[in-house]
Biopython code that builds the backbone (N, CA, C, O; Angstrom):
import numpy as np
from Bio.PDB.StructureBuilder import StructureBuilder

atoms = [
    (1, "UNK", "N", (103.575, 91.830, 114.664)),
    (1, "UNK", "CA", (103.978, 92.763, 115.692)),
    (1, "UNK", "C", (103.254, 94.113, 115.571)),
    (1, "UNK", "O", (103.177, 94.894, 116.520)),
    (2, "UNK", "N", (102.770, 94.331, 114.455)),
    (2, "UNK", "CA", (102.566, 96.005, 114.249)),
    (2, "UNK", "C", (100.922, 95.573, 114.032)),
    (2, "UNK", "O", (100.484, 95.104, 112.981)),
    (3, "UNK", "N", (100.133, 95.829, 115.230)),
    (3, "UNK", "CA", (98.578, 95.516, 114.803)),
    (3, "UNK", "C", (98.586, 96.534, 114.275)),
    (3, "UNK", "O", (99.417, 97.438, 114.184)),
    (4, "UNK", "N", (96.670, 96.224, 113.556)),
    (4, "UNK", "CA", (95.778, 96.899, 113.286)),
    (4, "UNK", "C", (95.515, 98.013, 114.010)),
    (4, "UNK", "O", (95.347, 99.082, 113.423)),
    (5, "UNK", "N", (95.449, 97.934, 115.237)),
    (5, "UNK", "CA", (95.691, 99.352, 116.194)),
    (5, "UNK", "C", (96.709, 100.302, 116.527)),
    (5, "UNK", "O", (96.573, 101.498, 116.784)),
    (6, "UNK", "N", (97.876, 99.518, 116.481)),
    (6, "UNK", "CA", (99.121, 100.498, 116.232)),
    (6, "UNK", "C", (98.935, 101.168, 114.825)),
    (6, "UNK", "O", (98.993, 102.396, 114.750)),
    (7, "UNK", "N", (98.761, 100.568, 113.950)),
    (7, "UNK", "CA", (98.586, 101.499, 112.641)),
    (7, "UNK", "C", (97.384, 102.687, 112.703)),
    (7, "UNK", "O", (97.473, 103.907, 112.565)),
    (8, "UNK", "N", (96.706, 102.179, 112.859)),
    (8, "UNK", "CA", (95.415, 103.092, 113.202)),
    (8, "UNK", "C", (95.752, 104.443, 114.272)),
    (8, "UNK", "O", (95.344, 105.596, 114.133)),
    (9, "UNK", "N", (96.588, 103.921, 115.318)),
    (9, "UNK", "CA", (97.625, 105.211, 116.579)),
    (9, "UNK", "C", (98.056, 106.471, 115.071)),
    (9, "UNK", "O", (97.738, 107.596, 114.686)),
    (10, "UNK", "N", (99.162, 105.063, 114.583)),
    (10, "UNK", "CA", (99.510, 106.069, 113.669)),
    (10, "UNK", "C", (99.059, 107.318, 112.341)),
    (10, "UNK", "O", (99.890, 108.120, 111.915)),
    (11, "UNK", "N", (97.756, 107.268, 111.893)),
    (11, "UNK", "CA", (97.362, 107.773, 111.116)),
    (11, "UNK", "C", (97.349, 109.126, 112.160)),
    (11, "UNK", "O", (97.699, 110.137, 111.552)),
    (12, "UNK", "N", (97.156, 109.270, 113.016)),
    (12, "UNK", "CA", (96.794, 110.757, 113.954)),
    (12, "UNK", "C", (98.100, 111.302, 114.366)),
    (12, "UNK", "O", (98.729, 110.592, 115.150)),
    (13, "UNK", "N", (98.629, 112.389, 114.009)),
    (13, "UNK", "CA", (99.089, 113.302, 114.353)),
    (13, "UNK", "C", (99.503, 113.099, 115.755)),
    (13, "UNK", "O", (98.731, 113.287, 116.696)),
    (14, "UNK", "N", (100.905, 112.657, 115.909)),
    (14, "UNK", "CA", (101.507, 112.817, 117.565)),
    (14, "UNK", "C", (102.998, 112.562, 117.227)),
    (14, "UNK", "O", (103.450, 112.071, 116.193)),
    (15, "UNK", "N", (103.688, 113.017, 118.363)),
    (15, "UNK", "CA", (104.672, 112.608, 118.695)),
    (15, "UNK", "C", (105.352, 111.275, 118.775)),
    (15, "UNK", "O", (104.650, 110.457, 119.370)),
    (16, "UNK", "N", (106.798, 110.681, 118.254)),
    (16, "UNK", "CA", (106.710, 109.594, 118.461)),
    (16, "UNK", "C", (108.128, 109.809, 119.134)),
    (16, "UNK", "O", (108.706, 110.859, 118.852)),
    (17, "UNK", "N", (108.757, 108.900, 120.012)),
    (17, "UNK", "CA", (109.895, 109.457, 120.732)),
    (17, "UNK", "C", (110.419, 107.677, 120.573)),
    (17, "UNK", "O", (109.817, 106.613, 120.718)),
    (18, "UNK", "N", (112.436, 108.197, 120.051)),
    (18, "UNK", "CA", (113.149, 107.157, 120.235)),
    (18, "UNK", "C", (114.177, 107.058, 120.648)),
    (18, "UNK", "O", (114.941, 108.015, 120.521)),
    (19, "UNK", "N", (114.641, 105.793, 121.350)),
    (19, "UNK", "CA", (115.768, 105.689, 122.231)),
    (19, "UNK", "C", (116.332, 104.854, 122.365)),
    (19, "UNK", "O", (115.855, 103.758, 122.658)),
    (20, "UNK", "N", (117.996, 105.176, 122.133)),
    (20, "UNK", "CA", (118.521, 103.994, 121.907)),
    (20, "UNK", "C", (119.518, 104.496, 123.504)),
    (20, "UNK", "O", (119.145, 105.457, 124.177)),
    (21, "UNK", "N", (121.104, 103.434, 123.988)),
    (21, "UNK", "CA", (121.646, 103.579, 124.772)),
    (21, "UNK", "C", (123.415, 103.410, 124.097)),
    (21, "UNK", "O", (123.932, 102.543, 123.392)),
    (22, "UNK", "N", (123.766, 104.243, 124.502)),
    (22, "UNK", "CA", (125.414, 104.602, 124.037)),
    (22, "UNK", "C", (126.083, 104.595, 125.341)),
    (22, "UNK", "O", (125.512, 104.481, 126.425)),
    (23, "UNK", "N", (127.432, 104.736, 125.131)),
    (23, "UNK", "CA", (128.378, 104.961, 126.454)),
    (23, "UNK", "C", (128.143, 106.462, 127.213)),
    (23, "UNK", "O", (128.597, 106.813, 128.302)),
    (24, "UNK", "N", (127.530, 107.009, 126.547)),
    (24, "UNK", "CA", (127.121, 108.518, 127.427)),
    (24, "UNK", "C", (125.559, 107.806, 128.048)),
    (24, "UNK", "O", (124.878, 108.742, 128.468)),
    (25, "UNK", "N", (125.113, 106.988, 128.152)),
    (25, "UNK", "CA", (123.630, 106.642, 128.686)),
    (25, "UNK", "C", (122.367, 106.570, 127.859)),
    (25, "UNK", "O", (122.671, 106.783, 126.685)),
    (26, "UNK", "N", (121.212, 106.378, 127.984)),
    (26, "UNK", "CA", (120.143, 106.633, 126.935)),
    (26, "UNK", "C", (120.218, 107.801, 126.556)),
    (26, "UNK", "O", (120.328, 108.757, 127.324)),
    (27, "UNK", "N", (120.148, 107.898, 124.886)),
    (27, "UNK", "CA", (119.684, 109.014, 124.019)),
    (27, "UNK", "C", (118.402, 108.703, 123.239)),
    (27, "UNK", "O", (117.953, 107.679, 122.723)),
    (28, "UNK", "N", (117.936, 110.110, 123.359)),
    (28, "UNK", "CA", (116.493, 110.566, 123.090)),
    (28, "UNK", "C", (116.668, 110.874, 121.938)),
    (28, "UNK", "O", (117.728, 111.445, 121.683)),
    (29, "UNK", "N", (115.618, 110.589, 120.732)),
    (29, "UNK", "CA", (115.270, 111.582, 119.505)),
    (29, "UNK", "C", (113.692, 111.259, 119.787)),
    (29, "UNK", "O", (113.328, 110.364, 120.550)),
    (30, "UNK", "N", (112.606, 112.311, 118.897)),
    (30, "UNK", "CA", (111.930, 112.157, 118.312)),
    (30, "UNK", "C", (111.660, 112.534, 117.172)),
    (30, "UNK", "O", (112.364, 113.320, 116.538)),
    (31, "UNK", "N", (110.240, 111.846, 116.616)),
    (31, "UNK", "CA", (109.842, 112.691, 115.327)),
    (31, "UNK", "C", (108.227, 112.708, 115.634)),
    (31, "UNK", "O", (107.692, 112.904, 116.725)),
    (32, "UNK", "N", (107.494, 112.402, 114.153)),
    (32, "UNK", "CA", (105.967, 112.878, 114.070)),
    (32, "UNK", "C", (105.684, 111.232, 113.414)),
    (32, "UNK", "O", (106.517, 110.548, 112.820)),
    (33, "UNK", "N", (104.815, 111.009, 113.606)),
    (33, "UNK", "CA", (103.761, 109.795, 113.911)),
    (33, "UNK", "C", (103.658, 109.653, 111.968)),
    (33, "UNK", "O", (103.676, 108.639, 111.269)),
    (34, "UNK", "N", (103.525, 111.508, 111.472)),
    (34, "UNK", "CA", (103.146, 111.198, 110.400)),
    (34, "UNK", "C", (104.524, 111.154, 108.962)),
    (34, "UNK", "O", (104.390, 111.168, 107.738)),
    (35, "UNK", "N", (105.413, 111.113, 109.593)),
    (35, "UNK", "CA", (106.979, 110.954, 109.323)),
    (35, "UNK", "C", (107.141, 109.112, 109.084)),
    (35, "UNK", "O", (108.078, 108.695, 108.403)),
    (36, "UNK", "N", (105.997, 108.003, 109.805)),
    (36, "UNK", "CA", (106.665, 106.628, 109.957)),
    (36, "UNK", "C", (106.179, 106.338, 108.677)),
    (36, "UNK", "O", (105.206, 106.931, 108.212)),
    (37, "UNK", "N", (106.775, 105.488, 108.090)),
    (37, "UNK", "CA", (105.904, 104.481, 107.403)),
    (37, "UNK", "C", (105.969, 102.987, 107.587)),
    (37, "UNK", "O", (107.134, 102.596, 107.642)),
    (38, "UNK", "N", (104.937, 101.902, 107.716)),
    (38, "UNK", "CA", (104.732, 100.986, 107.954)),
    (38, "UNK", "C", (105.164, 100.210, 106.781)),
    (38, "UNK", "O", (104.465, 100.236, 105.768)),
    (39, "UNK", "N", (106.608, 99.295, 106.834)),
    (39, "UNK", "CA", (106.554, 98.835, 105.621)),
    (39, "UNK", "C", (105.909, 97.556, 105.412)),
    (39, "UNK", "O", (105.333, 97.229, 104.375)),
    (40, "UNK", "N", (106.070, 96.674, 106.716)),
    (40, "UNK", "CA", (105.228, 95.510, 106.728)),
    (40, "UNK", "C", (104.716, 94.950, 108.362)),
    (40, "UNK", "O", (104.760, 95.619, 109.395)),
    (41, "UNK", "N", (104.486, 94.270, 108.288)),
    (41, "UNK", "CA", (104.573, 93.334, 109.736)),
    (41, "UNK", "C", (105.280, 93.682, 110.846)),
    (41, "UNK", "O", (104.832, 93.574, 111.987)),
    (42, "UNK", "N", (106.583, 94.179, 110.513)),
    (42, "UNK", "CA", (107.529, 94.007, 111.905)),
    (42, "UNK", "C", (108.329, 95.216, 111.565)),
    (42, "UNK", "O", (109.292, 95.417, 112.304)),
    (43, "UNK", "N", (108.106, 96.135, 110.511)),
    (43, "UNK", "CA", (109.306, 96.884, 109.651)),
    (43, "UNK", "C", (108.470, 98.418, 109.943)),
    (43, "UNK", "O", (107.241, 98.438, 109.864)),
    (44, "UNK", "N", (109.257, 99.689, 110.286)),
    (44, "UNK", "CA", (108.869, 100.893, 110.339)),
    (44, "UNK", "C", (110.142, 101.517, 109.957)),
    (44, "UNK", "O", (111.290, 101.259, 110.317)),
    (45, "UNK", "N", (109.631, 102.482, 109.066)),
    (45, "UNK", "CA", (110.609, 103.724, 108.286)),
    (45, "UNK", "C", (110.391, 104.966, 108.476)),
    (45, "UNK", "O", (109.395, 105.436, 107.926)),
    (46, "UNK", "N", (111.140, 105.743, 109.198)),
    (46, "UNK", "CA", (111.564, 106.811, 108.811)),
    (46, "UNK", "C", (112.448, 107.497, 108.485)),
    (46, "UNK", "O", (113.518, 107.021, 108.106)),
    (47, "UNK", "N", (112.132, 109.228, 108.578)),
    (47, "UNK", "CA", (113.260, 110.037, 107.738)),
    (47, "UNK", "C", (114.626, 110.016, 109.251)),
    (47, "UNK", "O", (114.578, 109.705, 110.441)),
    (48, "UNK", "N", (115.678, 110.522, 108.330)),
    (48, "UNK", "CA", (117.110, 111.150, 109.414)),
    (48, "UNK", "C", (117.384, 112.249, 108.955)),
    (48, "UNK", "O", (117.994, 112.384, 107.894)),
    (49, "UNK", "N", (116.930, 113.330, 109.769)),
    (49, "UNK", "CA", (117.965, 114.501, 109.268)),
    (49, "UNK", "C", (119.038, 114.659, 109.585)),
    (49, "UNK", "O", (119.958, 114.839, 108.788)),
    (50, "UNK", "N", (119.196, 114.614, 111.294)),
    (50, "UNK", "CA", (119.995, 114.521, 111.960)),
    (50, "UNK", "C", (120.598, 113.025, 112.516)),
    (50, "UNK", "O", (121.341, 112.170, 112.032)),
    (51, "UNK", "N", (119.821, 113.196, 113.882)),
    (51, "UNK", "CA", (120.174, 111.554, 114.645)),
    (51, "UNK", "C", (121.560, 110.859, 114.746)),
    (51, "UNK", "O", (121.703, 109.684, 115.082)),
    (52, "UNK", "N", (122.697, 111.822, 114.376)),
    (52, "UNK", "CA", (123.931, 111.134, 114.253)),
    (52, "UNK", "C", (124.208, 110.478, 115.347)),
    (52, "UNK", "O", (124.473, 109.300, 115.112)),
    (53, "UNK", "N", (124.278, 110.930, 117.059)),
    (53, "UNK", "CA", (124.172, 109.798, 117.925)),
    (53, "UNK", "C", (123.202, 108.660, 117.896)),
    (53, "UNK", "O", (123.717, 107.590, 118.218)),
    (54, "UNK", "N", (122.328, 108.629, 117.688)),
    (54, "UNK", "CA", (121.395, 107.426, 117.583)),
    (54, "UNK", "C", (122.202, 107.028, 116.177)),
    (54, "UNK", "O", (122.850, 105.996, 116.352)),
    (55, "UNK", "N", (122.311, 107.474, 115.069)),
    (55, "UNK", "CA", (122.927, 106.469, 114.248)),
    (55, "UNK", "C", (124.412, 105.458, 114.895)),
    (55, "UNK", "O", (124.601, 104.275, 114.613)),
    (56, "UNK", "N", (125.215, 106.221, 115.697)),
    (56, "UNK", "CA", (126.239, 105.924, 116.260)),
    (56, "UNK", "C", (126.131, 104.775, 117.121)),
    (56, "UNK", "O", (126.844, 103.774, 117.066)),
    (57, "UNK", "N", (124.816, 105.079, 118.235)),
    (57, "UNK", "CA", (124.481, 104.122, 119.256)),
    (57, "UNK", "C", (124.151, 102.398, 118.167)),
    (57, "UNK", "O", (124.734, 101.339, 118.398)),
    (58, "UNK", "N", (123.179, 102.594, 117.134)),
    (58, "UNK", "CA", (122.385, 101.664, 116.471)),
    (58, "UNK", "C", (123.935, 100.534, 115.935)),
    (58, "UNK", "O", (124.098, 99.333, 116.150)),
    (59, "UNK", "N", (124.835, 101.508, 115.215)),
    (59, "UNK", "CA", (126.006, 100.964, 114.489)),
    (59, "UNK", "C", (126.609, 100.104, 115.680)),
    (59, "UNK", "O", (127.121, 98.995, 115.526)),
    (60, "UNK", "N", (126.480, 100.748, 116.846)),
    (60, "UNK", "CA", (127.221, 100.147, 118.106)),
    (60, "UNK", "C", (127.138, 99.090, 118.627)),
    (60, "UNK", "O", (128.029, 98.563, 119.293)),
    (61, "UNK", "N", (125.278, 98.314, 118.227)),
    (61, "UNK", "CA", (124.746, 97.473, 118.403)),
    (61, "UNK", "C", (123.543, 97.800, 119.598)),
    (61, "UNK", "O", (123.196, 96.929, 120.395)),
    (62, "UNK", "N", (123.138, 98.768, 119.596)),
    (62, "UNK", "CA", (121.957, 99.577, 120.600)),
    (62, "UNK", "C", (120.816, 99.022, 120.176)),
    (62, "UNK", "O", (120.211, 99.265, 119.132)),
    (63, "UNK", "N", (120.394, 97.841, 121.506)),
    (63, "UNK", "CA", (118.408, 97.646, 120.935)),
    (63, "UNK", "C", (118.129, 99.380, 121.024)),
    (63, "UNK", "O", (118.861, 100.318, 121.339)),
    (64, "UNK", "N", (116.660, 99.283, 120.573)),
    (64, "UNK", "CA", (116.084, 100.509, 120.682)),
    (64, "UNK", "C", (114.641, 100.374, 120.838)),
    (64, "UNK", "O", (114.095, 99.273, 120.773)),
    (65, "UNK", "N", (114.106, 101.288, 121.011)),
    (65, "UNK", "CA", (112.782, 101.629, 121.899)),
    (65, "UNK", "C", (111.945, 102.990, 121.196)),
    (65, "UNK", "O", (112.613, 104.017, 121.069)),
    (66, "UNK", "N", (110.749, 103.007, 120.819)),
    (66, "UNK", "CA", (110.454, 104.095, 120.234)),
    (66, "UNK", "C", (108.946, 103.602, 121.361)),
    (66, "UNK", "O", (108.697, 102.534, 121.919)),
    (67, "UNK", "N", (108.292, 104.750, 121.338)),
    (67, "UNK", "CA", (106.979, 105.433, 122.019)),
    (67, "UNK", "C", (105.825, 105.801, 120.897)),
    (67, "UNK", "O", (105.631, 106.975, 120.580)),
    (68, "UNK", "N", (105.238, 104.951, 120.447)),
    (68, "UNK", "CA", (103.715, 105.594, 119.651)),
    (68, "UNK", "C", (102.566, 105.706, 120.612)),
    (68, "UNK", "O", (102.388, 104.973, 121.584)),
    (69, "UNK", "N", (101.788, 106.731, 120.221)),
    (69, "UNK", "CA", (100.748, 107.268, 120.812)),
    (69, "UNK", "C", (99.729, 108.438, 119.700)),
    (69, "UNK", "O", (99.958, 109.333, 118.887)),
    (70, "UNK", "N", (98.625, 107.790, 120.253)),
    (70, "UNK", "CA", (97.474, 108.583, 119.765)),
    (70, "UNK", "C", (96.486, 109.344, 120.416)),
    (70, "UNK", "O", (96.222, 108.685, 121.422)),
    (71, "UNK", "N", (95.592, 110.650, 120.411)),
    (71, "UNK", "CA", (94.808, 111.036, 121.323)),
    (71, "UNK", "C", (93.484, 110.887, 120.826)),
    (71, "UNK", "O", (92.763, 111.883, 120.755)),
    (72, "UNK", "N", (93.044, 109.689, 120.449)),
    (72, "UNK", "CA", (91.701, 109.408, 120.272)),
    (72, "UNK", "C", (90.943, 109.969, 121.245)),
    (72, "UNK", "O", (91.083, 110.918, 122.017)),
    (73, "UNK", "N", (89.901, 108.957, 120.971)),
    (73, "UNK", "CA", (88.753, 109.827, 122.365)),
    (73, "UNK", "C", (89.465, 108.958, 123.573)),
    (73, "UNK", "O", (89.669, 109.697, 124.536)),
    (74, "UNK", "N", (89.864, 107.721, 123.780)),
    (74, "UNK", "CA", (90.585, 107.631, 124.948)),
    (74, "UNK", "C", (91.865, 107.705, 125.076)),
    (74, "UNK", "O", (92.395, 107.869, 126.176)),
    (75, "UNK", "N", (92.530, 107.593, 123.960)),
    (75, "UNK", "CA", (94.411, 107.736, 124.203)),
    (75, "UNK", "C", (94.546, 106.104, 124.010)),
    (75, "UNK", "O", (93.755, 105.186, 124.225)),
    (76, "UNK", "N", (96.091, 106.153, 123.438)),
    (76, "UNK", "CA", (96.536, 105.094, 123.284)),
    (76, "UNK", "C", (98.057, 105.369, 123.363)),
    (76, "UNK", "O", (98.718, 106.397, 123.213)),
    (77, "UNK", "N", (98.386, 104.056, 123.659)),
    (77, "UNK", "CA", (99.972, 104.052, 123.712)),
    (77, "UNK", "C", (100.917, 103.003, 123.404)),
    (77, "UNK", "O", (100.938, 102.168, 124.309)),
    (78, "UNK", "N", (101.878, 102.690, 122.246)),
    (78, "UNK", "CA", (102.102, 101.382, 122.697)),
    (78, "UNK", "C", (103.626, 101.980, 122.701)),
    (78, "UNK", "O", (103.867, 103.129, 122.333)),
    (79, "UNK", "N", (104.690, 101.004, 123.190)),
    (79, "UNK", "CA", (106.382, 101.093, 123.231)),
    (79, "UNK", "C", (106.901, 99.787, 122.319)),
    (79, "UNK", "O", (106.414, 98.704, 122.643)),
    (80, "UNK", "N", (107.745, 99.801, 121.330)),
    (80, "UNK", "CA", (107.697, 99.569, 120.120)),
    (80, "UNK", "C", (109.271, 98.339, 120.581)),
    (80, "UNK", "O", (108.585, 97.420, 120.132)),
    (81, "UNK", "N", (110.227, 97.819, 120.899)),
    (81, "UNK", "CA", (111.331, 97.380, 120.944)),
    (81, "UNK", "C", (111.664, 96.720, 119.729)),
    (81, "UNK", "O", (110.862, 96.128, 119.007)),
    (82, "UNK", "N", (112.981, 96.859, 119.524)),
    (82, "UNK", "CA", (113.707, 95.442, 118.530)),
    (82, "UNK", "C", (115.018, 96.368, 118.201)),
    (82, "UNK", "O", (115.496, 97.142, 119.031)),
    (83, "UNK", "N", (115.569, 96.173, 116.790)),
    (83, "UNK", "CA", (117.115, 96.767, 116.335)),
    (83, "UNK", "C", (116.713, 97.361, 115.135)),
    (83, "UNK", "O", (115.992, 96.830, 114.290)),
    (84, "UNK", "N", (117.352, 98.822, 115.072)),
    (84, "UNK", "CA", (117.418, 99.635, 114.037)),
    (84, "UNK", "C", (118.838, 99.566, 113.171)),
    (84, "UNK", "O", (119.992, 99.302, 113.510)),
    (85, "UNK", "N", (118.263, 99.904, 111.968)),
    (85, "UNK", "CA", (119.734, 99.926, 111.248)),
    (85, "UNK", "C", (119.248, 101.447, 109.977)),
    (85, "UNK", "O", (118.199, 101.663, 109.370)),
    (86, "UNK", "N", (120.118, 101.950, 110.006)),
    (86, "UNK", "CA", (119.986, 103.266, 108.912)),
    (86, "UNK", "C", (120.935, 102.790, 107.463)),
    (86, "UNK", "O", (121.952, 102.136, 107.234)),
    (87, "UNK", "N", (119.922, 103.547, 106.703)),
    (87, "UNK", "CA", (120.255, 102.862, 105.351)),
    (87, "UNK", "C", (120.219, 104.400, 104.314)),
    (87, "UNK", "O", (119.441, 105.322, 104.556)),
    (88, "UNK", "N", (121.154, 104.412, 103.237)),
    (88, "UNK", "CA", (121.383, 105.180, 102.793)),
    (88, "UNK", "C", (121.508, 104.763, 100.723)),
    (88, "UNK", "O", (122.055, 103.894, 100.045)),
    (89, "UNK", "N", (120.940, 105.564, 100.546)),
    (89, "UNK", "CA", (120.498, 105.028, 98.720)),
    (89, "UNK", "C", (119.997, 103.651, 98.438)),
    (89, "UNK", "O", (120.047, 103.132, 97.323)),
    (90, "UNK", "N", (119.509, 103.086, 99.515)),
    (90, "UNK", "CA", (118.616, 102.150, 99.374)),
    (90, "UNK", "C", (117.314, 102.481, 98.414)),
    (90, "UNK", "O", (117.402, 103.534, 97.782)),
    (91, "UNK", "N", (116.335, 101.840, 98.268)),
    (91, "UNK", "CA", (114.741, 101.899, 97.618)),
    (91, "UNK", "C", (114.193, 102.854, 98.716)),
    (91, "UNK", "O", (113.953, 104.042, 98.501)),
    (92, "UNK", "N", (113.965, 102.057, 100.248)),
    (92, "UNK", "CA", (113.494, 102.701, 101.110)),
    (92, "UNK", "C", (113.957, 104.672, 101.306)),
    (92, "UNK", "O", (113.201, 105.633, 101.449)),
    (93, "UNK", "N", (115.519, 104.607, 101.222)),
    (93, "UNK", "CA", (115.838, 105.467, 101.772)),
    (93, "UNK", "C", (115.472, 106.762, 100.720)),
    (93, "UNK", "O", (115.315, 107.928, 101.081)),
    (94, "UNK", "N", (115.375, 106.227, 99.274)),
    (94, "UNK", "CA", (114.643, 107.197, 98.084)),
    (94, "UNK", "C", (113.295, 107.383, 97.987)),
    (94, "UNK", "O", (112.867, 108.223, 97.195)),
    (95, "UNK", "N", (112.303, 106.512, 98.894)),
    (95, "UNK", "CA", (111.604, 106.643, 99.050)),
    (95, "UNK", "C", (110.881, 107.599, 99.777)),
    (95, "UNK", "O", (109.822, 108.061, 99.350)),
    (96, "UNK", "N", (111.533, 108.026, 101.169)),
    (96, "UNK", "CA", (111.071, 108.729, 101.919)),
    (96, "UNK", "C", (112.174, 110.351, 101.366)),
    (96, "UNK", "O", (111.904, 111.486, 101.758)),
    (97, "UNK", "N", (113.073, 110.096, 100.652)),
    (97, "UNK", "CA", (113.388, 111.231, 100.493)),
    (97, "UNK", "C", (112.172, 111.751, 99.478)),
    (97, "UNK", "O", (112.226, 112.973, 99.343)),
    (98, "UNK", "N", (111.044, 111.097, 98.701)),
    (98, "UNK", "CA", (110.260, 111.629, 98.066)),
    (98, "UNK", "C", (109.522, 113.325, 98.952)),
    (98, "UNK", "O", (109.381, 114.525, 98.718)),
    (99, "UNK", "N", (109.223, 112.161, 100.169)),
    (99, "UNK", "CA", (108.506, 113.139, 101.147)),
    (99, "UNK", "C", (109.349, 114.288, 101.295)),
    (99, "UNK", "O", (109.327, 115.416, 100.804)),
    (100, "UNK", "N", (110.359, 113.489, 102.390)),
    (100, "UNK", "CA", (110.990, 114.502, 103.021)),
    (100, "UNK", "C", (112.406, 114.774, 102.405)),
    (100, "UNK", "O", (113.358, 114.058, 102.715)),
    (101, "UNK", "N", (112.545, 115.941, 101.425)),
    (101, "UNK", "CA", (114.166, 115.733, 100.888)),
    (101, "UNK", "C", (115.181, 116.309, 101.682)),
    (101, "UNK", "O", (116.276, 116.425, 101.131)),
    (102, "UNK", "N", (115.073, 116.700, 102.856)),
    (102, "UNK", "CA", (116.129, 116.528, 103.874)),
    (102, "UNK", "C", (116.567, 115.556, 104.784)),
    (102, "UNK", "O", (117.334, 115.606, 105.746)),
    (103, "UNK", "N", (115.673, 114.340, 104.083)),
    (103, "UNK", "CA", (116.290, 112.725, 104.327)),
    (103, "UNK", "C", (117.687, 112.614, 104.340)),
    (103, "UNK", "O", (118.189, 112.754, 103.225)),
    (104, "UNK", "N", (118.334, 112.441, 105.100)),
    (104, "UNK", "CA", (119.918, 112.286, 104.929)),
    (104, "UNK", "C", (119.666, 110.677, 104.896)),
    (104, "UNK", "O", (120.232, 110.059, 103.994)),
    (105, "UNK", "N", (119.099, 110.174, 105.541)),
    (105, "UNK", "CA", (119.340, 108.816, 105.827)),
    (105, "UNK", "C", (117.625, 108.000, 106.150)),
    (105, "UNK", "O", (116.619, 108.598, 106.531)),
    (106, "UNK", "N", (117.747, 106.569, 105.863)),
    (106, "UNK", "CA", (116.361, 106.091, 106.266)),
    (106, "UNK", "C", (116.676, 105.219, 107.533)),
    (106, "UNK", "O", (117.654, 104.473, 107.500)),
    (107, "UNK", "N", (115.948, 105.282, 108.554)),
    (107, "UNK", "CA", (116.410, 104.746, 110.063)),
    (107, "UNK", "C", (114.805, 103.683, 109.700)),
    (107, "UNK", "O", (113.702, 104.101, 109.349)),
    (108, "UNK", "N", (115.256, 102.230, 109.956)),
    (108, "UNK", "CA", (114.775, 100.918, 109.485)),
    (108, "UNK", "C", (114.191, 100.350, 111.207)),
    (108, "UNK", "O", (114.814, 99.378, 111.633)),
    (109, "UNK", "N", (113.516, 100.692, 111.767)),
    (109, "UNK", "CA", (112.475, 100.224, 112.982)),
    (109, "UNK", "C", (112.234, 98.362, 113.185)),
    (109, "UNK", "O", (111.127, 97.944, 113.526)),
    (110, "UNK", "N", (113.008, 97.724, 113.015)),
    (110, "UNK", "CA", (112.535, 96.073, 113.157)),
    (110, "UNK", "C", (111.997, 95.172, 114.506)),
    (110, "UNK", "O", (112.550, 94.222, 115.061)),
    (111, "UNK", "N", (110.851, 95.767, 114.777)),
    (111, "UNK", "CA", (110.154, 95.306, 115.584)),
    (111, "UNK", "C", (110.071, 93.609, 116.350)),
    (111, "UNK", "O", (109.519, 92.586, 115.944)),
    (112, "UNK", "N", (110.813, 93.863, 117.498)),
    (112, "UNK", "CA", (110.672, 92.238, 117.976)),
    (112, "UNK", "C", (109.244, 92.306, 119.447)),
    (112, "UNK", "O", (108.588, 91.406, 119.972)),
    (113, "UNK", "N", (109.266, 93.461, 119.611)),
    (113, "UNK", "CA", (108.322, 93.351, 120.431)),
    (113, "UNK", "C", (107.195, 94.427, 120.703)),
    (113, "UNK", "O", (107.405, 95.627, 120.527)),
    (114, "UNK", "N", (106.175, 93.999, 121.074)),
    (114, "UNK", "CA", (105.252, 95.355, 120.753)),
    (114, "UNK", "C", (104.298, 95.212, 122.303)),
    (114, "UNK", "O", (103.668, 94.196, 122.599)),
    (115, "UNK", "N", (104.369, 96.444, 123.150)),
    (115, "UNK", "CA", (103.351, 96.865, 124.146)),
    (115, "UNK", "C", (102.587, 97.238, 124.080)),
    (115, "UNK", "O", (102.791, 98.193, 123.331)),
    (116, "UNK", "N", (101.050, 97.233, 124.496)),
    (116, "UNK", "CA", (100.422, 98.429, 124.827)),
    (116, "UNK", "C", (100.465, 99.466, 126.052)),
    (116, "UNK", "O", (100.619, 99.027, 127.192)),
    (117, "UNK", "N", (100.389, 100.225, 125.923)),
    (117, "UNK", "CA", (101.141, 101.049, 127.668)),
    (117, "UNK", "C", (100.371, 101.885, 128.237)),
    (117, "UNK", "O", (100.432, 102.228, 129.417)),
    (118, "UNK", "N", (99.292, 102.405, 127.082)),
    (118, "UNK", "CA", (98.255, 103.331, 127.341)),
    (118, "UNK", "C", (96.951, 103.208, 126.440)),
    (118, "UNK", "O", (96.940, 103.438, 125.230)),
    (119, "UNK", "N", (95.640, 102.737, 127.343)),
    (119, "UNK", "CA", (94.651, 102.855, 126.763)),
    (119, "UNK", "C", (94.174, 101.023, 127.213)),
    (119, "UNK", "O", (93.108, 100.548, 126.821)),
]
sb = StructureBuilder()
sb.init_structure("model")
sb.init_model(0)
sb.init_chain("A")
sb.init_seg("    ")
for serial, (resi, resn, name, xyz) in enumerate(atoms, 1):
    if name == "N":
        sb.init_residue(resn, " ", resi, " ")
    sb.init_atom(name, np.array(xyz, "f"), 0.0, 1.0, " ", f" {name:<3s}", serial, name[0])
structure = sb.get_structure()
């Protein structure tokens, strides 16, 4: 699910925007491109500082939807689908608190489907 080109989006500096849907309607978060980490094939990690509605929506059973994009020389875009789950004193979730230690939580990206949307 996660080509060679989506990874490659990701090494550059952008925005990545995610969205899940709750009883108030779709909610928005984003973060930074350079915040994900790729753990394998189908698996993306990042930090939570916040996100307590999106944690809320995910617990609820919310597919979700995130937006990667890069501004190479032509742009790229892909839209990411599948089910998130946030994890807390896991490996992963000590992991990224390396980076970022205002990790409250690690939000787990499990990719069932992958677009390209731009480029």
């Amino acid at each position: 699910m996660i080509s060679e080109e989506i990874r490659a989006a990701l090494t550059q500096e952008s925005s990545a925007a995610f969205v899940t849907q709750g009883p108030k309607g779709p909610h928005l978060v984003a973060t930074w491109n350079s915040y994900l980490r790729v753990l394998d094939d189908d698996t993306i990690a990042f930090p939570a500082g916040g996100y307590r509605r999106t944690e809320e929506n995910v617990r609820s059973g919310s597919e979700v939807q995130m937006i990667v994009g890069a501004k190479n020389p032509k742009g790229v875009g892909f839209r990411l689908s599948g089910r998130a789950e946030f994890q807390v004193g896991t490996p992963v979730h000590e992991l990224l608190k390396r980076d970022f230690p205002w990790c409250r939580a690690a939000v787990l990206l499990r990719v069932t489907q992958a677009e390209k949307v731009l480029g």
